[in-house]
C-alpha positions in Angstrom: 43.9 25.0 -49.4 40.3 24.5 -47.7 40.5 23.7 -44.1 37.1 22.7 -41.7 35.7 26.3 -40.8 36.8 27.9 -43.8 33.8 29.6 -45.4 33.5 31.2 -48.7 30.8 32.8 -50.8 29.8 33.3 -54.5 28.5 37.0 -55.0 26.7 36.2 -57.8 24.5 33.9 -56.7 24.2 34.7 -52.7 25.7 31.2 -52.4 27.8 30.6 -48.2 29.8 27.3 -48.0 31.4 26.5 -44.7 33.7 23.7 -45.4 32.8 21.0 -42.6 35.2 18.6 -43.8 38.2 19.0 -46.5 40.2 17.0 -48.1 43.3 17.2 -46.4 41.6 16.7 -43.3 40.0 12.8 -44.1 43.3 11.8 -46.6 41.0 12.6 -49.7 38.7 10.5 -48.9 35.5 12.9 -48.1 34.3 16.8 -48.5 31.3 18.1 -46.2 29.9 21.5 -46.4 27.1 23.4 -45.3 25.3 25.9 -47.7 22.9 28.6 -48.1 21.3 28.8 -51.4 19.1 32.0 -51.7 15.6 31.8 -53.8 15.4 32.6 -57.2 19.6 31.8 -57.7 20.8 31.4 -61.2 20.7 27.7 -61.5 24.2 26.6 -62.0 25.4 25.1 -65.3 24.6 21.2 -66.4 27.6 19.0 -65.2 28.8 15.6 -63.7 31.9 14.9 -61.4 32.8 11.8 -63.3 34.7 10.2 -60.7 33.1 11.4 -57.7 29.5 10.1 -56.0 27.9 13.0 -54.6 24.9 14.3 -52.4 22.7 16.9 -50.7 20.5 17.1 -47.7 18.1 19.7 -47.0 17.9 21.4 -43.6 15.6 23.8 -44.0 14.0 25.8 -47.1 14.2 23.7 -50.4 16.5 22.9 -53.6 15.2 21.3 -57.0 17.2 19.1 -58.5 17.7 17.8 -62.3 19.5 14.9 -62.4 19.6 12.5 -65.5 16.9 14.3 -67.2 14.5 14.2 -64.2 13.3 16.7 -62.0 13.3 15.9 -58.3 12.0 18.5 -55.0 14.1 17.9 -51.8 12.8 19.5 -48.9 13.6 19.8 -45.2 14.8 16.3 -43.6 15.1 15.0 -47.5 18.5 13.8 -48.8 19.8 12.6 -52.5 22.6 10.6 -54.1 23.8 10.9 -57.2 26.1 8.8 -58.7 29.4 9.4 -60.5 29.3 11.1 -64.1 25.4 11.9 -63.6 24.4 15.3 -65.4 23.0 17.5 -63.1 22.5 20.6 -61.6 20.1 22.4 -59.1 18.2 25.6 -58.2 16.4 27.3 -55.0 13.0 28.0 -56.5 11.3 28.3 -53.3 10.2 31.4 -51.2 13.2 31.3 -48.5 17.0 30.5 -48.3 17.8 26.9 -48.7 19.9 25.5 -46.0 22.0 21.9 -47.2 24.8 20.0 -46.3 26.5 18.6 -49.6 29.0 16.0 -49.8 31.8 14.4 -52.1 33.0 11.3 -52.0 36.2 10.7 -52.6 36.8 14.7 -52.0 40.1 14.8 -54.7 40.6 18.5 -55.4 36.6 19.6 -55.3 37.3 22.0 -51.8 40.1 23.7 -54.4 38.2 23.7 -57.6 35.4 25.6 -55.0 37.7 27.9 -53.8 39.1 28.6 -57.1 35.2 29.0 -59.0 34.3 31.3 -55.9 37.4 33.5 -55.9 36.5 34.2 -59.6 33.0 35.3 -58.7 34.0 37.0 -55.6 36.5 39.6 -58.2 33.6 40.0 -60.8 35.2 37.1 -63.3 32.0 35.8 -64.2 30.0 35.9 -67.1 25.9 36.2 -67.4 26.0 32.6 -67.4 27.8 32.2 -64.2 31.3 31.0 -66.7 34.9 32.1 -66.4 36.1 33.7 -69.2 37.1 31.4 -71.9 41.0 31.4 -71.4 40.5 31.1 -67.6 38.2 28.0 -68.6 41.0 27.1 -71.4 43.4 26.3 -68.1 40.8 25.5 -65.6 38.8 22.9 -67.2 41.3 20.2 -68.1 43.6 20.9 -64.3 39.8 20.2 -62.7 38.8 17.4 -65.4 39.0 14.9 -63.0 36.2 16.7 -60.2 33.9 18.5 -62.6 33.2 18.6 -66.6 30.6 20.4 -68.4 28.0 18.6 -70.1 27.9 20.3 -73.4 29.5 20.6 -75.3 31.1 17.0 -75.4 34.5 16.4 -73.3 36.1 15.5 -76.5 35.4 19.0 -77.8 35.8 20.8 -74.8 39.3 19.1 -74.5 40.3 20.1 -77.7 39.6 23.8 -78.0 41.0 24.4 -74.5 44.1 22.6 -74.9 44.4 24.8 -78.0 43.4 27.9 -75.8 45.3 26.6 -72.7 48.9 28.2 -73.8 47.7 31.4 -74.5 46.3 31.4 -71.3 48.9 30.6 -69.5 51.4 33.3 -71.6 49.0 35.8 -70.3 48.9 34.6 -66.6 45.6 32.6 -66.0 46.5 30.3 -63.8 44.0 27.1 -63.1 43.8 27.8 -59.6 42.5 31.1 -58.0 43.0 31.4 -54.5 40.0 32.8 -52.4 40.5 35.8 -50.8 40.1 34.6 -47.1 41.0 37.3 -44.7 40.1 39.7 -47.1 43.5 38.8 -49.0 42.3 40.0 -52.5 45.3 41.3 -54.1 46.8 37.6 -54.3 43.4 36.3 -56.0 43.5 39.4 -58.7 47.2 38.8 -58.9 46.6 35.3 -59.9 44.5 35.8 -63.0 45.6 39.0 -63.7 49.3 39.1 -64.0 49.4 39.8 -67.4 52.4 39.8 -69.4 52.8 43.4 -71.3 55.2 42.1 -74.2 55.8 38.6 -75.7 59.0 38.3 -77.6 60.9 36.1 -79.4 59.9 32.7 -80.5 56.4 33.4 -78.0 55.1 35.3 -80.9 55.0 32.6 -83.5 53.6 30.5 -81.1 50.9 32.3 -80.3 50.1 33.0 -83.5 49.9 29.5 -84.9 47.5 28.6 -81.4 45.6 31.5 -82.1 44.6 30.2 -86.0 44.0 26.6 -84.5 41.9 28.2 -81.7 39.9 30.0 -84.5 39.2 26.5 -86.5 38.6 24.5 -83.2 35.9 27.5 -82.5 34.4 27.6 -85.8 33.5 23.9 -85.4 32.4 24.4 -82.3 29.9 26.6 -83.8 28.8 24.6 -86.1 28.6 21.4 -84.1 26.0 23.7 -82.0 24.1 24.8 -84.9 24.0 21.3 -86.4 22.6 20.6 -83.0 19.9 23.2 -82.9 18.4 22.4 -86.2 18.3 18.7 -85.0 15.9 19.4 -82.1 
């Protein structure tokens, strides 16, 4: 669990976050960080924290925002707010590393959710678009549903294939949290995806065969929901 002090980092992107405040430290009620954003990062993925108001404010350097559909530039001294269950997401596009104190308010279980998303990136668990795999995603989404969702495709969908996916996952050892490797700890984070089980007996067979052919249904119209939504545009 996070603690004020605790810093972390995302490989992938060159994200630092130094937790300045966590959860257990203001009874839930706040997260602070401070963060260091390189230029030309991947922008992270469209999303909301449905529950949760949230915010930036530049120190130095700059960060673009989209939120709701409209671009906005926040440089040094500037701050935003963005309401709960906004889409958004944002990118350094600028020439130097973007320095920015976020926030969360209430904090819930975002400082864990971080820790979790970073530990993955930090053992190579990411994919070109900066996603867990999909079984990691099947048990992460819906245990962090509450701090952060995915804009597309639609919650009801998302809901539905990963709580189709979500018993594999967890037959095979994905767990929905994976602890950072502070200290330099990393055989407890790759232990906690990747403690697979070599044989599955018994009635864990069946199971897991009927999941699998509603998995492969649930994905097929996913497909098709995102074709359907291509041809519309």
């Amino acid at each position: 669990m996070a603690k004020a002090g605790d810093e972390i980092s995302n490989p992938r992107t060159g994200q630092r976050m130094v937790f300045l405040q966590a959860s257990q430290e203001t009874n839930g009620g706040l997260l602070r960080n401070e963060s260091y954003l390189p230029p030309a990062g991947d922008a992270e993925p469209e999303h909301v924290h449905p529950f949760q108001q949230s915010g930036a404010e530049v120190i130095s350097g700059s960060l673009r925002f989209r939120v709701g559909g409209e671009e906005r530039l926040l440089e040094a001294g500037e701050s935003i707010t963005i309401p709960a269950n906004t889409p958004h997401f944002f990118w350094n596009d600028g020439e130097e590393e973007a320095h920015f104190i976020g926030w969360f308010r209430p904090a819930l279980r975002i400082d864990r959710f971080f820790e979790a998303f970073f530990g993955l990136a930090q053992d190579g668990k990411l994919n070109e678009k900066g996603l867990p795999s999909m079984l990691q995603l099947a048990v992460m989404v819906p245990h962090f549903g509450d701090e952060i969702r995915l804009t597309s495709p639609p919650w009801a969908v998302q809901k539905a294939t990963f709580g189709a996916l979500a018993p594999i996952g967890r037959l095979l050892g994905y767990r929905p949290e994976y602890p950072y490797p502070h200290g330099g700890g990393g055989d407890e984070a790759s232990a906690s995806e990747g403690a697979r089980v070599s044989a599955i007996s018994g009635p864990g067979k069946g199971a897991v065969g009927v999941t699998v052919i509603v998995v492969a249904l649930l994905l097929t119209a996913l497909l098709l929901w995102q074709r359907r939504r291509g041809s519309r545009r």
